[in-house]
C-alpha positions as a Markdown table, in Angstrom:
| # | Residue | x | y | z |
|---|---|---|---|---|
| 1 | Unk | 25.5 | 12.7 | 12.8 |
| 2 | Unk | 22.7 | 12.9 | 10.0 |
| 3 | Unk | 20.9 | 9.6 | 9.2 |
| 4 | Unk | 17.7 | 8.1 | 7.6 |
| 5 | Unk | 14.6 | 8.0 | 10.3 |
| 6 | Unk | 12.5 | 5.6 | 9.3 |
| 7 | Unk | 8.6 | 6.3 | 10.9 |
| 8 | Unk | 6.5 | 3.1 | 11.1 |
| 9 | Unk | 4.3 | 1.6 | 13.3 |
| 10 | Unk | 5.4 | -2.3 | 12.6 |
| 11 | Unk | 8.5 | -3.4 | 13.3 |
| 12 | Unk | 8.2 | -6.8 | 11.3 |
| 13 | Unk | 7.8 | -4.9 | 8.1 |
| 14 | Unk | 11.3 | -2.5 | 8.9 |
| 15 | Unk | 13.2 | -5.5 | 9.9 |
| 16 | Unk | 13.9 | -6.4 | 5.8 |
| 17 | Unk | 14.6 | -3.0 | 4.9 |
| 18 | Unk | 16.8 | -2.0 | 8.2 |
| 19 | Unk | 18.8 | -5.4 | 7.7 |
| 20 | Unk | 19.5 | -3.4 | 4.2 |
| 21 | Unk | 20.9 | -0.3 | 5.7 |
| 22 | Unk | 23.4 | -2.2 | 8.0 |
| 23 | Unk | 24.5 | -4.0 | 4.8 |
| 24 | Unk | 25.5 | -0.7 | 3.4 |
| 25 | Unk | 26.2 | 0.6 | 6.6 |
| 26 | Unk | 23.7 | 3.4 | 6.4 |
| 27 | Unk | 23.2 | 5.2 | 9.6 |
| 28 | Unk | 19.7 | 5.0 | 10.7 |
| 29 | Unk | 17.1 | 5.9 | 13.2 |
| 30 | Unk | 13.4 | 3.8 | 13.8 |
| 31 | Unk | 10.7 | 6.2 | 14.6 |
| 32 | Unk | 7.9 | 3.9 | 15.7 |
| 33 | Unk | 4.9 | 6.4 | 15.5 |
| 34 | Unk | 1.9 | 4.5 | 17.2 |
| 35 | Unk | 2.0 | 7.0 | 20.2 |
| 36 | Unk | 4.5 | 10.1 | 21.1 |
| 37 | Unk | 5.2 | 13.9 | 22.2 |
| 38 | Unk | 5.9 | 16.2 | 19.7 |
| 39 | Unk | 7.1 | 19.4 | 20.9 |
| 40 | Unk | 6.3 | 21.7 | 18.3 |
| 41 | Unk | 8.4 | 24.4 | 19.6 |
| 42 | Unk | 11.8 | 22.4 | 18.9 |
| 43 | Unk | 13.4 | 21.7 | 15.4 |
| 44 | Unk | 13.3 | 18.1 | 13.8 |
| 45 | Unk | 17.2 | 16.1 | 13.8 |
| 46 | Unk | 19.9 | 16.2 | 10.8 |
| 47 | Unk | 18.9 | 13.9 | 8.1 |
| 48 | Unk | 16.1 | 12.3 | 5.9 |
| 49 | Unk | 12.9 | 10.8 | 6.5 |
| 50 | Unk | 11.1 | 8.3 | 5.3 |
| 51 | Unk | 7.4 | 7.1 | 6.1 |
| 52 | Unk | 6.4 | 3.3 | 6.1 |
| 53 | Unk | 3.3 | 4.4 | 8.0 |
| 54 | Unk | 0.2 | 1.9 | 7.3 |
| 55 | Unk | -3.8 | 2.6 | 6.5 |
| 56 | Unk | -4.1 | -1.1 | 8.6 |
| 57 | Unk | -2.1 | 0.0 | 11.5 |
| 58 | Unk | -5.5 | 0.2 | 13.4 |
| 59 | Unk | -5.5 | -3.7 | 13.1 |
| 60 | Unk | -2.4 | -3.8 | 15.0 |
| 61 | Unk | -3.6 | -1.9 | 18.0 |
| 62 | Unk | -2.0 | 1.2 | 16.7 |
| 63 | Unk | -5.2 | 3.6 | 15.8 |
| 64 | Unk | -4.4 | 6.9 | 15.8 |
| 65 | Unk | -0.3 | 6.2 | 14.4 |
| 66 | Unk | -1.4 | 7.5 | 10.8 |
| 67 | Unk | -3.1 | 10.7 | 13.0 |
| 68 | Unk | 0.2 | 11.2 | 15.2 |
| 69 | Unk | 2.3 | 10.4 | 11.8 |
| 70 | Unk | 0.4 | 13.1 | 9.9 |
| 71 | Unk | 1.3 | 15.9 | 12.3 |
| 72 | Unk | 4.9 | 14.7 | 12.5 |
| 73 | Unk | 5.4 | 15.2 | 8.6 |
| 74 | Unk | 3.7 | 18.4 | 8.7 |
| 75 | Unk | 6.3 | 19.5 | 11.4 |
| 76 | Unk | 9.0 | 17.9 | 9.6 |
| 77 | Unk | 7.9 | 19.7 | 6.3 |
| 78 | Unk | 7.9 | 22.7 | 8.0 |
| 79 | Unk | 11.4 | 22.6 | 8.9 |
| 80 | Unk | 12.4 | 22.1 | 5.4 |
| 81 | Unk | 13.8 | 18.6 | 6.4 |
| 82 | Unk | 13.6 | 16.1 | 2.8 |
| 83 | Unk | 11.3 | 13.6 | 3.6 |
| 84 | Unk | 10.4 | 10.6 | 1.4 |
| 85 | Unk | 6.6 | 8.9 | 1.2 |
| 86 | Unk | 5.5 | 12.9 | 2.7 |
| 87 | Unk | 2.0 | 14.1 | 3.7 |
| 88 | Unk | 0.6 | 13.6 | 0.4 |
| 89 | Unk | 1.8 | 9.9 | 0.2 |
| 90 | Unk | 0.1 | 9.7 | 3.6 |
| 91 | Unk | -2.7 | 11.0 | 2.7 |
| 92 | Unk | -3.5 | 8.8 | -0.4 |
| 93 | Unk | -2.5 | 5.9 | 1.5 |
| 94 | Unk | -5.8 | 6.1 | 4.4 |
| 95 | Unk | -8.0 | 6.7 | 1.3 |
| 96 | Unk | -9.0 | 4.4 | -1.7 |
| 97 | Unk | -11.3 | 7.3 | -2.4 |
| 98 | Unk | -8.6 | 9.9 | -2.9 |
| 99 | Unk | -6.4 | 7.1 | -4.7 |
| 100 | Unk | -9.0 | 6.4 | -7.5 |
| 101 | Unk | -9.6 | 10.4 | -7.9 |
| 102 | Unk | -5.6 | 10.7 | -8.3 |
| 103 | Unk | -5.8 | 8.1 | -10.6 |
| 104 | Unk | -8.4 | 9.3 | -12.6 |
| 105 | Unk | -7.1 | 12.8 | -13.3 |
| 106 | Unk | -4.1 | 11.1 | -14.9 |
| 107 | Unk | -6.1 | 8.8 | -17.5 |
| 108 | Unk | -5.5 | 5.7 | -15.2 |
| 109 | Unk | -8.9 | 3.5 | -15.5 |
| 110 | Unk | -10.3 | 2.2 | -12.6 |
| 111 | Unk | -13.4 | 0.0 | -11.2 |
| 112 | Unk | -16.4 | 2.2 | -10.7 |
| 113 | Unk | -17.1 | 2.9 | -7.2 |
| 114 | Unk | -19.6 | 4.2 | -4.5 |
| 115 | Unk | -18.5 | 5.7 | -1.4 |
| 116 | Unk | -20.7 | 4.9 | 1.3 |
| 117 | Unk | -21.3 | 5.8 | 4.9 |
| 118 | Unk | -24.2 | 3.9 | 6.8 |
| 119 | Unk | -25.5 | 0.4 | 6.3 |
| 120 | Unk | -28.3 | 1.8 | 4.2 |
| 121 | Unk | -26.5 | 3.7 | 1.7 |
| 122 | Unk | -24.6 | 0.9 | 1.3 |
| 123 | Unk | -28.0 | -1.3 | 0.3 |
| 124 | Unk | -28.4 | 1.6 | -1.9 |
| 125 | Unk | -25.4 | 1.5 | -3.7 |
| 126 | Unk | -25.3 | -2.1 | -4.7 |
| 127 | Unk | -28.6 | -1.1 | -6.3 |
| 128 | Unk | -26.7 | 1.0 | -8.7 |
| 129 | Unk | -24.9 | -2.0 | -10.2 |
| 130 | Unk | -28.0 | -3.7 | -11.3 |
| 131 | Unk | -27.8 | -7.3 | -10.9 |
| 132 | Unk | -23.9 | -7.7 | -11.4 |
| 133 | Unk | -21.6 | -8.6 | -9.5 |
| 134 | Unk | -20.0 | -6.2 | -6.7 |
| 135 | Unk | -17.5 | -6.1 | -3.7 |
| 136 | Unk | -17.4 | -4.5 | -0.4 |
| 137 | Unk | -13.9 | -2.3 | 0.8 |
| 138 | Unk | -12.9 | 0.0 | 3.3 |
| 139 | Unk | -11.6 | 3.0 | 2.1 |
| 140 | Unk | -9.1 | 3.0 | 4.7 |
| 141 | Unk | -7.8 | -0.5 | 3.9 |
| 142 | Unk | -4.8 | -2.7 | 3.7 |
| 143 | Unk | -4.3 | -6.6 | 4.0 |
| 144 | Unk | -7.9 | -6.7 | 1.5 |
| 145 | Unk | -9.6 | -5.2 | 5.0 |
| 146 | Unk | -13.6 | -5.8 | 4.3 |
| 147 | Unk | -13.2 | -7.2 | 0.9 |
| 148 | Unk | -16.0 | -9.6 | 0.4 |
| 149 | Unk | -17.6 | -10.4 | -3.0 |
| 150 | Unk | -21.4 | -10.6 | -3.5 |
| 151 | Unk | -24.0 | -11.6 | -6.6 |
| 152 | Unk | -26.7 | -9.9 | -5.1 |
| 153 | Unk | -27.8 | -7.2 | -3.0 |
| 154 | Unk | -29.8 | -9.8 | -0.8 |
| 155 | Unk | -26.3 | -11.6 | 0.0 |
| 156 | Unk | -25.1 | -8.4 | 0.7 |
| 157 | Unk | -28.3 | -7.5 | 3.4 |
| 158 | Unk | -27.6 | -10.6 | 5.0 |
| 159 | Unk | -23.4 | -9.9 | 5.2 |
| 160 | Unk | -24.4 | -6.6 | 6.8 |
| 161 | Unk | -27.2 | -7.5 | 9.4 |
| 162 | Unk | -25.3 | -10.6 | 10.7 |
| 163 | Unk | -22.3 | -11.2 | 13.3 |
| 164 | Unk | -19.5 | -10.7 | 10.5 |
| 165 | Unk | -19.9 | -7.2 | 8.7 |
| 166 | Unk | -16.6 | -5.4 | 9.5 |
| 167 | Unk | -17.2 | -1.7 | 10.3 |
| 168 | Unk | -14.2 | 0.4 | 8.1 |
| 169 | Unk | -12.1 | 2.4 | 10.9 |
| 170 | Unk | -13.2 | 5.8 | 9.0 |
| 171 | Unk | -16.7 | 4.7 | 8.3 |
| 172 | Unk | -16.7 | 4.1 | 4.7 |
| 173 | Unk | -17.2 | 1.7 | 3.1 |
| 174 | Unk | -16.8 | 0.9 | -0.7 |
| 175 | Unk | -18.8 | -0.8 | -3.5 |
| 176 | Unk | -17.1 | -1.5 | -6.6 |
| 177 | Unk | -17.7 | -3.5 | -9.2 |
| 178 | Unk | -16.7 | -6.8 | -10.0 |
| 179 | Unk | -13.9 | -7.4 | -12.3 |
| 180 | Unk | -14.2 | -10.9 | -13.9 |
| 181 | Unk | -10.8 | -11.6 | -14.7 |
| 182 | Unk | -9.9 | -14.5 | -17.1 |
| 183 | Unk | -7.3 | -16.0 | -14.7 |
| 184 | Unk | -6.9 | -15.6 | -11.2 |
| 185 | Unk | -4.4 | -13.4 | -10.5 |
| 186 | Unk | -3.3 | -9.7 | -10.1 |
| 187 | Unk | -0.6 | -7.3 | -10.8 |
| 188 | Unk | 1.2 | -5.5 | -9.1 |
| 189 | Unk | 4.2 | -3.0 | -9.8 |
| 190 | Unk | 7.0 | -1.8 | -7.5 |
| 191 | Unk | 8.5 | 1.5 | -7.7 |
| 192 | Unk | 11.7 | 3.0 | -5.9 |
| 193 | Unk | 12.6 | 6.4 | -6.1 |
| 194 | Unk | 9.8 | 7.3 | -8.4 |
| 195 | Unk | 11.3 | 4.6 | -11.2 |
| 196 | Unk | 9.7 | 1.1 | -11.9 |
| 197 | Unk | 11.1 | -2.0 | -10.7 |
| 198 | Unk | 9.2 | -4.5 | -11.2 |
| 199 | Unk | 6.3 | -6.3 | -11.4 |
| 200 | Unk | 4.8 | -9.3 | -9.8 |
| 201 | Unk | 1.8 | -11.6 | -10.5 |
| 202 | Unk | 0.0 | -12.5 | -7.8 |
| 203 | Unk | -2.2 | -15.6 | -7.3 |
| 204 | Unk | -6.3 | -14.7 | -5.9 |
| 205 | Unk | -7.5 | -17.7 | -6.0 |
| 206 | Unk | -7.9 | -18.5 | -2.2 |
| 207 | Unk | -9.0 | -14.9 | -1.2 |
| 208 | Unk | -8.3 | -11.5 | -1.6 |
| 209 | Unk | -6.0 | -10.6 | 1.4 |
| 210 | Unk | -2.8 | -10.7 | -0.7 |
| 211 | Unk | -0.1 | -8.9 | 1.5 |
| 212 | Unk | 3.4 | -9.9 | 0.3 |
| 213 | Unk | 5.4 | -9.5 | 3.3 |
| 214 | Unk | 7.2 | -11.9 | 4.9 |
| 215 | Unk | 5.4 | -11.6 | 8.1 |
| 216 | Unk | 1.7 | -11.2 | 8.4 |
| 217 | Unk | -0.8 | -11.4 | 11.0 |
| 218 | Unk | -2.0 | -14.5 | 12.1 |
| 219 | Unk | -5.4 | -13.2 | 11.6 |
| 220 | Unk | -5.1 | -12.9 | 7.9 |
| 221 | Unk | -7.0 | -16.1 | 6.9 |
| 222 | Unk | -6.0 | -16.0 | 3.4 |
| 223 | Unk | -2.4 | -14.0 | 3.6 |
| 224 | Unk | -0.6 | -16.5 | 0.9 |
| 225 | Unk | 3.0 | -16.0 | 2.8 |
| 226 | Unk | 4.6 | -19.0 | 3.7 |
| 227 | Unk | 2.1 | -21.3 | 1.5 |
| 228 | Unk | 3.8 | -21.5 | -1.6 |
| 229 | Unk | 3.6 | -24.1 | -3.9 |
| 230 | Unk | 6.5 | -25.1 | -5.6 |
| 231 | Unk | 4.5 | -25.5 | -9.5 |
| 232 | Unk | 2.5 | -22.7 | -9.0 |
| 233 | Unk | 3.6 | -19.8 | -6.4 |
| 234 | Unk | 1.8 | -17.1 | -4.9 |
| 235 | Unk | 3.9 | -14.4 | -5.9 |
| 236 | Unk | 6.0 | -14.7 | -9.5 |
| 237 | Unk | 8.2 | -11.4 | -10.6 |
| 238 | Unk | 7.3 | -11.1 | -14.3 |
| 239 | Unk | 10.4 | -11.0 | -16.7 |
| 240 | Unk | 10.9 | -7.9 | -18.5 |
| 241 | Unk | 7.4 | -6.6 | -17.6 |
| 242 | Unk | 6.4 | -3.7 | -20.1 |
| 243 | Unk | 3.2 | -2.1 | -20.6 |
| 244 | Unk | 1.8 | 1.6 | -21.3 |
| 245 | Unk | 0.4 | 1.5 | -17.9 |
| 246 | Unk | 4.0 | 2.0 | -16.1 |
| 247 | Unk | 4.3 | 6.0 | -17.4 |
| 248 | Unk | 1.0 | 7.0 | -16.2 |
| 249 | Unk | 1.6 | 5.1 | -13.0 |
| 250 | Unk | 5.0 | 7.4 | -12.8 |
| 251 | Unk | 3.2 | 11.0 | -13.5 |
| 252 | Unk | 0.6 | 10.1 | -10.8 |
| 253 | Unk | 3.4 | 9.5 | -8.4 |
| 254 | Unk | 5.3 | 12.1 | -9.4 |
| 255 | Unk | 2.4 | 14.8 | -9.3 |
| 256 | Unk | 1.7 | 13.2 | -5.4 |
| 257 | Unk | 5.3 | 13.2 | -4.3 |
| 258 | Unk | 5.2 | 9.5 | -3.6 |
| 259 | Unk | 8.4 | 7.8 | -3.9 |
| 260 | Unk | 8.1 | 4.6 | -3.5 |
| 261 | Unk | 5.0 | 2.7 | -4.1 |
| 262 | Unk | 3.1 | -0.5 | -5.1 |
| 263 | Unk | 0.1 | -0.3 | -7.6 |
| 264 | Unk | -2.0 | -3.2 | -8.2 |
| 265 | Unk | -4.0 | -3.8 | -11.3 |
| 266 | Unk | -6.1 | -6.8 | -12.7 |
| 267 | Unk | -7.4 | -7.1 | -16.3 |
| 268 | Unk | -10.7 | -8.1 | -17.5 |
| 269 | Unk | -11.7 | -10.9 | -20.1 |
| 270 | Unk | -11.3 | -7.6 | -22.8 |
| 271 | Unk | -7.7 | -7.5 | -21.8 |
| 272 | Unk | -8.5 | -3.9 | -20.5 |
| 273 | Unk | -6.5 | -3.0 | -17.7 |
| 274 | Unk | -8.4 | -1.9 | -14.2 |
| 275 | Unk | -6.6 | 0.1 | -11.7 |
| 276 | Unk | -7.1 | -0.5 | -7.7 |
| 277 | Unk | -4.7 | 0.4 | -5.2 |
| 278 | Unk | -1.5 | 2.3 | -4.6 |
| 279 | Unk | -0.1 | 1.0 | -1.6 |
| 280 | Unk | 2.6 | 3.8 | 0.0 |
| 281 | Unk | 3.3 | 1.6 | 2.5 |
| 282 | Unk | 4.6 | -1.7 | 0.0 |
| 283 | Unk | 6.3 | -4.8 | 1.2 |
| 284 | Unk | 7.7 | -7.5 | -0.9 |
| 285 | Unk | 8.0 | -11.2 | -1.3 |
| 286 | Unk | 11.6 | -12.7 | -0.1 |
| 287 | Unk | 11.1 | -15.9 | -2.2 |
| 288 | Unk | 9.4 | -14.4 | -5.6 |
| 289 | Unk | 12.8 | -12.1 | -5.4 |
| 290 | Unk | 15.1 | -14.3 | -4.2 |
| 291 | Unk | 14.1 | -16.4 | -7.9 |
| 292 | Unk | 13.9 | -13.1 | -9.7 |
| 293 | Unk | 17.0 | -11.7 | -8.5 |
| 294 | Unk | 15.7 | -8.4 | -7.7 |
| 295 | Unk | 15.3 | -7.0 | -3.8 |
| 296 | Unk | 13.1 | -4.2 | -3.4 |
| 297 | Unk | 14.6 | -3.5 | -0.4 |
| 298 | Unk | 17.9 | -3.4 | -1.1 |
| 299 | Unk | 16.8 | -1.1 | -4.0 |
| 300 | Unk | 14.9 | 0.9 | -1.1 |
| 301 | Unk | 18.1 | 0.6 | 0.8 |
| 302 | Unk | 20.6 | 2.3 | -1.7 |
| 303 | Unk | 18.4 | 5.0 | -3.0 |
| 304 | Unk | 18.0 | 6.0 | 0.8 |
| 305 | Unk | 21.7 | 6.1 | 1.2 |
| 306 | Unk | 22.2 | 8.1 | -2.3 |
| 307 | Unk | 19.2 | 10.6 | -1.0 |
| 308 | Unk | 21.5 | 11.1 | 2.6 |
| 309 | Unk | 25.1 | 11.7 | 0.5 |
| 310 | Unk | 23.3 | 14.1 | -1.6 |
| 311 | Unk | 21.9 | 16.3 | 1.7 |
| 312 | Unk | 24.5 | 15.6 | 4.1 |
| 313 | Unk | 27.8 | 14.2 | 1.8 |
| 314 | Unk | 29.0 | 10.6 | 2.0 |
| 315 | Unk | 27.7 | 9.3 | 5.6 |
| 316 | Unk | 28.5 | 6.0 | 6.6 |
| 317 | Unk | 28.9 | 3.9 | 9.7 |
């Protein structure tokens, strides 16, 4: 029988979405991709694939899953099979550098940046930015890995000759500048199936590790699940959220074959809109939703189940 395969490496971010799928009794398969065999000389299964797979997987013990995951979409391509979130998606996903050139080539704005690869180019690079304000990244990121904000480049020589300078997995790292936003807080907008969603406003101030799902690791100092205050929540979905920004963000997906998405912005004291990650992989926030009455997942869940009718006919359990 055809079904959805879902490919992953983390099982706490599938459980929301496969709890979805049995709701609509959606037949389903978990691919969890942080090791495997792939015969290349046998044909992938019936059905439709979709890829959850993470740029912080490495964080999880799981290394080379994006590696292993990258040949198994190429296979699966190959075959014709309709996968969701493909190599492309994939692709974008381990690479902020890729992202902002993507984003760029479709009039999307976004915070100037230096790639860098050694500590000493990265002492070079702050240089650039002439006494303002900067930030470290990884370019292969997720859960704000190696985010840290400086004020000068002698904070930063200190950060990266002492015990806590994280080395990025692929060896670069970013400098970008500093944003000074009016209020502390982000954007961020949800797309299924290529269409918007909607958008949430996220809270900075205590740090800049701001993953939504409902289960993070318990090394994420400043991951704002499960501290929400009741007068002022981490995560707020923004009524009737319109803004130019929404079409641009749906050509750039739609030119890189992602599907479903999360793109965060923040906006400047100018009101100008600054463009900084598109996060293949998204999760959402149970309580923001549950308030909103919107479920991303269940969204997820139904256009999955519409994408498997349309290939295979109705298929249910």
């Amino acid at each position: 029988m055809s079904k959805v395969y879902i490919i992953h490496e983390n099982n706490d971010w599938t459980v929301h979405l496969t709890k979805r799928l049995d709701e609509l009794k959606v037949p389903y398969e978990e691919w969890h991709l942080d090791e495997g065999l792939l015969d290349l000389s046998k044909e992938p299964p019936e059905g439709i694939f979709y890829s959850r797979m993470s740029a912080s997987s490495h964080t999880r013990g799981h290394r080379f899953a994006p590696e292993y995951t990258a040949q198994v979409l190429a296979w699966l391509e190959a075959h014709s099979r309709k996968v969701f979130n493909g190599s492309r998606a994939l692709e974008l996903e381990v690479s902020k550098v890729k992202q902002y050139l993507e984003l760029n080539k479709h009039g999307v704005r976004t915070p100037r940046t230096i790639a860098t690869v050694g500590k000493g180019q990265l002492l070079d690079a702050a240089k650039e930015f002439n006494g303002k304000a900067f930030i470290t990244k990884h370019n292969r990121a997720g859960k704000g890995l190696g985010v840290q904000l400086f004020q000068s480049i002698e904070a930063l020589k200190a950060y990266v000759d002492g015990p806590s300078f994280e080395e990025p997995v692929d060896g670069v790292t970013l400098i970008q500048e500093y944003i000074q936003a009016p209020e502390s807080y982000i954007t961020r907008c949800e797309f299924v199936g290529g269409e918007f969603i909607y958008a949430v406003r996220v809270d900075t101030s205590e740090g800049f590790e701001l993953c939504p799902a409902d289960a993070c690791q318990i090394g994420d100092l400043f991951c704002p699940v499960g501290e929400e205050v009741e007068e002022k929540p981490k995560f707020q979905v923004i009524e009737r959220f319109n803004d130019p920004i929404i079409k641009k963000y749906k050509r750039v997906l739609e030119a890189n074959n992602i599907n479903v998405a999360g793109i965060e912005f923040i906006k400047n004291e100018s009101d100008e809109i600054f463009t900084y990650d598109i996060n293949t992989n998204t999760n959402y926030n149970s309580d923001a939703e549950a308030k909103a009455g919107k479920f991303g997942m269940l969204e997820l869940a139904r256009f999955l189940r519409e994408e498997l009718a349309a290939e295979y006919g109705a298929v249910t359990r």
